[in-house]
N, C-alpha and C positions, 0 to 999 in steps of 0.2 A: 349451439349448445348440444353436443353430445350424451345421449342417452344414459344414468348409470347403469351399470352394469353390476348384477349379483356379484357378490364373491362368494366362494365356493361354501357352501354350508348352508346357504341363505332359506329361510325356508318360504316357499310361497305362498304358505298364511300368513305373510305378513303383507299382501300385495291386496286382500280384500279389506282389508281396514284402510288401510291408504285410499282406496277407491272412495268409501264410504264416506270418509270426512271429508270427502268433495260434494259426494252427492246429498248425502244430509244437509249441507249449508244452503247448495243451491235447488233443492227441495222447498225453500223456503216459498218459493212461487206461488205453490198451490195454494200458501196463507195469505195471498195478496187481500183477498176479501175482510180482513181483519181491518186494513188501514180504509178501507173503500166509507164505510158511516162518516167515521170521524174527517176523512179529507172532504166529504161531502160536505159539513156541519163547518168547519175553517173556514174552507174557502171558496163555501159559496159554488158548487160543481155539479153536476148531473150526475146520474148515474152511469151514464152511456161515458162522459168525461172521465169518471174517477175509475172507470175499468182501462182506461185508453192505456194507463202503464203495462197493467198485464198483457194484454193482446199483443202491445208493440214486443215483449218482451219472448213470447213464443213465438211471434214470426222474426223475430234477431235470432231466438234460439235454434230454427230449423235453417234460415239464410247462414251462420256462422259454422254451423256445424257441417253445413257441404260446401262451403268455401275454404274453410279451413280444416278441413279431415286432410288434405293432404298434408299439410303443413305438421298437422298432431303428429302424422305419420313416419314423416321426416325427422321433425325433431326428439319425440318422444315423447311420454307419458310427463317427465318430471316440468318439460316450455309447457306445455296444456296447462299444466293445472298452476302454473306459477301466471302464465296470463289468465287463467280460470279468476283466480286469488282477485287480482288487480282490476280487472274489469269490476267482477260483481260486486266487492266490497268499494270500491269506487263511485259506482252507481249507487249504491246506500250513500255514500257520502255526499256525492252532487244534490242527491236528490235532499237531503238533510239542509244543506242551503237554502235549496229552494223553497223547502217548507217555511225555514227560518225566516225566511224571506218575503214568503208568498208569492212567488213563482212559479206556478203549476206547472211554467214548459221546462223547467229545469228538472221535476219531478220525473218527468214525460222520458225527458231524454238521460238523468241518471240511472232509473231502475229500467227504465221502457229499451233505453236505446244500447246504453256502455255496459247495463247490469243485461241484458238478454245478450250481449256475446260473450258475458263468462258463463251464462248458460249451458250457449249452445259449446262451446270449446270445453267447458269443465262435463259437460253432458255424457263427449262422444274421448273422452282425457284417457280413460282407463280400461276402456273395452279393448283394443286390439292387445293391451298386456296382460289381461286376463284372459285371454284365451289362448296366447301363447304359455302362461303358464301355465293350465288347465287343460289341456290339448283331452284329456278324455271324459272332464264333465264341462264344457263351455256353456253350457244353459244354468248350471246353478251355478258358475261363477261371474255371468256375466247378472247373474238375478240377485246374486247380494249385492252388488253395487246397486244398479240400478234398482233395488228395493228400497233404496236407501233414499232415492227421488222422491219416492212415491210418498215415506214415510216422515220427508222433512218437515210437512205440514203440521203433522201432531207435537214437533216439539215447537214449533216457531208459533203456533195457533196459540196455545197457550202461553205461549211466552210474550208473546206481542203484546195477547190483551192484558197481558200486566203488568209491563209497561208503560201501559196508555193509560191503566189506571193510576198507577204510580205518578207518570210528570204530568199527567195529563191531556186530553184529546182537543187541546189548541191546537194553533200552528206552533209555536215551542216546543209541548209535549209530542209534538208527534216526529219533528226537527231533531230532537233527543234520541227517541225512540229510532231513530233511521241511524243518527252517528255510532248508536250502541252495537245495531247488528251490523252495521260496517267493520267497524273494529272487532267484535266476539269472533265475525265468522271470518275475518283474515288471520287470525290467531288459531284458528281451526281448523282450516283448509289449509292451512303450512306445515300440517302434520302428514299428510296426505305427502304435499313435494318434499321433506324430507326422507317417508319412509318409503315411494315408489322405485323399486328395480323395474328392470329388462332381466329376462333369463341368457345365460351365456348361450355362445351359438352350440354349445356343446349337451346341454339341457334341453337343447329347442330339441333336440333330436330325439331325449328320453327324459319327461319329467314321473322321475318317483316308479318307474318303470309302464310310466304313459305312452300311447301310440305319440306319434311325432307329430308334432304340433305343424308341419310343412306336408304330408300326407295328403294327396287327393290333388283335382286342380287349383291352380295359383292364379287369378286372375288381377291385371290393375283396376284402378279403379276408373281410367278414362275407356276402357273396357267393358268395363260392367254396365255401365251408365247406357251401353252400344247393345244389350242383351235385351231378350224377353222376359227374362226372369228377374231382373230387376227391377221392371215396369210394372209386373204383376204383382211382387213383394210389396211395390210402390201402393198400387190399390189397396192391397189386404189389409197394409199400416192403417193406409187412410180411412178404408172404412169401418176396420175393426176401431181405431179411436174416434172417427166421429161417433158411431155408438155410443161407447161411454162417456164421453165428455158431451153428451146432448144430458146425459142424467145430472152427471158431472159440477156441473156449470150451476144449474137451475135446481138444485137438489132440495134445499130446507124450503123455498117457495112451492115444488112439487107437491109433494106429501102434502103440505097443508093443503093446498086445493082438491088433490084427490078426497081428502077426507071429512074436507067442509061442511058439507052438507049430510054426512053420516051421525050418526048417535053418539062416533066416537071420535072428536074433531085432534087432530093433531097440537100439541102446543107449542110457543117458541121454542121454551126447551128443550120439548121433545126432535121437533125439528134439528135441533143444534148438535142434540146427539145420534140425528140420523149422519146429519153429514160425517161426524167424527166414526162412524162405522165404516161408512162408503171409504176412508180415508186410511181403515184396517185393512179392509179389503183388496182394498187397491195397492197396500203394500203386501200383503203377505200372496195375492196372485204374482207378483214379480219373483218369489222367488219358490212359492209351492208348484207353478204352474211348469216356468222354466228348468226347475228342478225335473219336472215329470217328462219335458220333452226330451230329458237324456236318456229317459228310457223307451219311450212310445216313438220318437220323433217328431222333426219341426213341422212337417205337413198332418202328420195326424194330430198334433195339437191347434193345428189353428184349424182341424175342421171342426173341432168342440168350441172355440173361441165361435165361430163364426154363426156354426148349425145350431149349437143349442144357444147360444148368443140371441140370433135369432126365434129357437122358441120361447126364450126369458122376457121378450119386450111383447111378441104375443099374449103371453099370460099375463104379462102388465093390460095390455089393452081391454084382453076380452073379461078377463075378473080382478083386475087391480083394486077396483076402488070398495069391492068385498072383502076384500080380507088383508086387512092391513098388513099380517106375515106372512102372505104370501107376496105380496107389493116388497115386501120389506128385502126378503129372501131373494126375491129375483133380482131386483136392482144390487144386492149384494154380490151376487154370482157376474152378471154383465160389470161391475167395478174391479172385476177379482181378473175378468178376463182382458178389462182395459191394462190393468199392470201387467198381463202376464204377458201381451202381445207386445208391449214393450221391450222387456225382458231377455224374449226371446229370438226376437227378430234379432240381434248380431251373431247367434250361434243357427240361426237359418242361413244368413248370409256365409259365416267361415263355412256350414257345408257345400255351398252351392258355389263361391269363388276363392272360397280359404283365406290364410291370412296374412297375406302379403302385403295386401291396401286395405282390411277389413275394416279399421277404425275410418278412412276416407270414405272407403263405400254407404260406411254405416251412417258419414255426415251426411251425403247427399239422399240416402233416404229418409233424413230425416224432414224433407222440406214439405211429405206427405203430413205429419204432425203440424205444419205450420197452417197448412192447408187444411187440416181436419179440425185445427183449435177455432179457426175461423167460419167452418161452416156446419159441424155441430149447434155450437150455443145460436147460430141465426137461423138455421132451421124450426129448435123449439121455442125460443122467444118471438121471433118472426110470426109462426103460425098459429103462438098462444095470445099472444095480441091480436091476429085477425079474427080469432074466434070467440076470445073476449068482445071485441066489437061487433059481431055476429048475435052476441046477447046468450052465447053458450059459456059455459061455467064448469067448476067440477074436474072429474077426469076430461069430461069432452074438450077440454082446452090443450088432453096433448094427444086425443087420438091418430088423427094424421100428423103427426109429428113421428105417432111411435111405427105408423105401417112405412112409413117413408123408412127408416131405422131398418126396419126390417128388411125393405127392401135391398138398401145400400150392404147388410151385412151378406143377404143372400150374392151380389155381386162379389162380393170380399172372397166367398167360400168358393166361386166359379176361379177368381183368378189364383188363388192357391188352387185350386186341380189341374190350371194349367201351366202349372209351374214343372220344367223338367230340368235334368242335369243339361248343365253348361256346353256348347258344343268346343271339344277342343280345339278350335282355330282362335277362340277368344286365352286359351291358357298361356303362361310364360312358360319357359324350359323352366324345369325347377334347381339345375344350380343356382339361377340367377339370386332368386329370393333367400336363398344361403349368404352368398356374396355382398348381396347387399345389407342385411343384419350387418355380417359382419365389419363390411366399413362404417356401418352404422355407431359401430360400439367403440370404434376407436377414437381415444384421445384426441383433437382436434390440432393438438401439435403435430403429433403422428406424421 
């Protein structure tokens, strides 16, 4: 399948809404906890059980997205997101069987296994096209897509649990409930593959009177993988997301504990609309934060992620469970800085190997997120269970939980400073990445 290609006029606002109805759908992740009560109440499941989808579904997401970033990159924007389509709405589908069925390993393996590689391919679908369209702001174009990840929760959050209330929170109602977003969101995300261009090879060179999008070194991406700078990119990811996804994860159970024992105890609800804040935060860092690094740059934005990152879960520790806005406020800021290290990191990468394999590169970095979804939530559940059975309570159940956090962010901020430009023995000649666009775009009769 050959790439389309703009025709002449095309304007490239129309290439972040295409992005967007990918990422909005498969956003829907971060609502996984919606169906987690009710598949526990059906059929009879743990808690540990009824999370087993999501997890699988983020380490599919960072496995698919560096196995398959070449592949994106080959094919283009419009194959990503048309297998994007297929897989994930597929996975709602299996998994609606299963329910129907009571099947739990079909659940496992629709949304866990087929729906986490439309993740990770719809994930990494639209990034290397937004930056060649965007060649002189790539941090805020690569931040409204991906804002859009972040932000899929609030519409699916709400949408699920009415749903559930709707057919019901059986295994039928819930069977329902999965064929619905199977079908709404492959209806959704094919608005995205009809409206995604490639820019001509003629545009690559000046968009809208933009520096050129081919500018600076060109690195592949079995290249990159061979650098320093990608290994230490690799950490930053990791630990700037295990930070927030330690908050993340554990968020409405936090707060209540923090504030248990105070005059002014947190309620479920309140709780419910903590999380739907975290959930604000964490989109609108995806695209306020990587907006700012087009002006500050990517290493001095991720030393605010990191540094002050880091004093946020300090003043969680040392006076969190005083002052509820300020608890509130910090975990706000550390959620703001989880989407925005997201965000950001592909327009780190186009500066440091450019964008010749930047969507491939961007896959294989992302196996640092698979890695951090995994050892986040076992850090603060791990240590908040050994200290509940220690007979400590309160905040003290995430103190070392949050200096450990601390500690990993302070690492994060070390290997962003030691991040430097590319040595050119790793660049390509740069006609090549001309040349090859351009066979890219032609016709497959051609």
């Amino acid at each position: 399948m050959s790439p389309p290609v703009a025709p002449a006029g095309w304007s490239r606002w129309l290439v972040p809404p295409a992005a967007l109805s990918v990422h909005l759908s498969i956003g829907q992740a971060y609502a996984w906890s919606v169906f987690k009560p009710p598949l526990e109440s059906a059929l009879g499941l743990s808690g540990t059980q009824s999370a087993l989808p999501f997890q699988l579904a983020i380490v599919m997401l960072g496995l698919s997205a560096a196995f398959g970033g070449t592949l994106v990159e080959r094919n283009g924007p419009r194959w990503a997101m048309t297998v994007a389509l297929i897989c994930f709405s597929s996975g709602f589908l299996i998994s609606a069987v299963g329910a129907a069925t009571e099947q739990y390993w079909l659940i496992v393996l629709g949304y866990g296994f087929v729906g986490g590689i439309g993740l990770g391919i719809g994930y990494i679908s639209p990034v290397s096209t937004l930056i060649k369209w965007f060649p002189d702001r790539p941090g805020m174009a690569t931040g409204i897509a991906i804002m859009g990840f972040g932000g899929g929760a609030l519409i699916a959050s709400p949408w699920s649990a009415q749903m559930l209330e709707s057919f019901g929170s059986d295994h039928s109602g819930i069977a329902l409930a999965f064929l619905v977003h199977g079908l709404a969101y492959a209806v959704f995300m094919s608005l995205g593959v009809l409206l995604v261009r490639v820019p001509r090879a003629d545009e690559r060179k000046s968009t809208e009177g933009a520096p050129s999008a081919v500018q600076g070194p060109q690195v592949s991406a079995n290249s990159a993988v061979r650098t320093p700078q990608f290994w230490c990119l690799w950490v930053v990811l990791c630990m700037n997301v295990t930070a927030g996804i330690g908050i993340l994860e554990k968020a409405a159970p936090m707060i209540t504990d923090f504030f248990k024992d105070t005059s002014t105890p947190v309620s479920v609800s309140a709780a419910a609309g903590f999380v739907a804040l975290l959930s604000a935060a964490n989109m609108a860092g995806r695209i306020g934060w990587s907006s700012t690094s087009d002006l500050i740059g990517r290493k001095n934005i991720y030393r605010v992620y990191l540094g002050v990152g880091a004093v946020m879960y300090a003043l969680i520790a040392l006076f969190g469970d005083s002052s509820k806005p300020l608890f509130v406020l910090c975990a706000l800021v550390i959620l703001s800085f989880y989407g925005g290290g997201f965000a950001t990191v592909p327009a780190y990468l186009k500066d440091l190997f450019g964008t010749y394999q930047v969507g491939a590169i961007h896959g294989r970095l992302l196996t640092a997120w698979s890695t951090a979804g995994v050892l986040g939530p076992l850090i603060v559940n791990w240590i908040a269970d050994r200290q509940e059975g220690a007979g400590k309570h309160g905040s003290a159940l995430y103190t070392l939980s949050f200096v450990i956090m601390i500690g990993l962010l302070v690492v994060g901020f070390v290997g962003n400073e030691l991040v430097r430009p590319v040595h050119t023995r790793h660049h390509i000649p740069a006609p090549r990445e001309e040349t090859v666009d351009v066979e890219r775009q032609q016709p497959e009769s051609a």
